[in-house]
N, C-alpha and C positions, 0 to 999 in steps of 0.2 A: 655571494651565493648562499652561505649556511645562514647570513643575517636576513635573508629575504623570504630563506622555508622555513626559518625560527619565528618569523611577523607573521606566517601565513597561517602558521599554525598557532600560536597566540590566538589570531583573528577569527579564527574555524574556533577554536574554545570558547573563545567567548561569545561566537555566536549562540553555538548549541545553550550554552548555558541561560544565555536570554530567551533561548525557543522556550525550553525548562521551566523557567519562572512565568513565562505566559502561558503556559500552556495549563488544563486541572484536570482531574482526575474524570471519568463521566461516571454520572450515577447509576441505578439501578433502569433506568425506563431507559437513557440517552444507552445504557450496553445493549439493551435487547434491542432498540430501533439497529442498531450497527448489524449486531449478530443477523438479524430478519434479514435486511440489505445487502449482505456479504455473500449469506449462504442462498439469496434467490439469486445474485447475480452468479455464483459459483453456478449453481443450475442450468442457468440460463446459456451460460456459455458448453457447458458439458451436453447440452442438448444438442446446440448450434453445431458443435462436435460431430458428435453422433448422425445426426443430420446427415452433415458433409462427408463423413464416411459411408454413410451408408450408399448415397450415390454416386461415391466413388466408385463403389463394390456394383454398383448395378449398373455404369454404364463403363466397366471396364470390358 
């Protein structure tokens, strides 16, 4: 039992740490496309929100 969540967890480290090494940093244009995309989809759904409350509210 402890020798199997000892492997498991070995196995979980050393995955993350190969995500780690493949992964790199983004630069200056690859953060702003993100930031753009993040915060229209934040929007997007804060609308779709709003939306659905509000005809909640009008057909209660």
């Amino acid at each position: 039992m402890i020798n199997s969540t000892t492997s498991k967890l070995k196995n979980f480290i050393q995955e993350c740490v190969r995500v780690l090494k493949v992964t790199k940093k983004p630069n200056n244009e690859e953060l702003k496309i993100i930031v753009k995309i993040s915060g229209m989809g934040i929007l997007i759904i804060g609308i779709i929100g709003f939306i659905i409350q509000m005809l909640w509210e009008f057909y209660r």
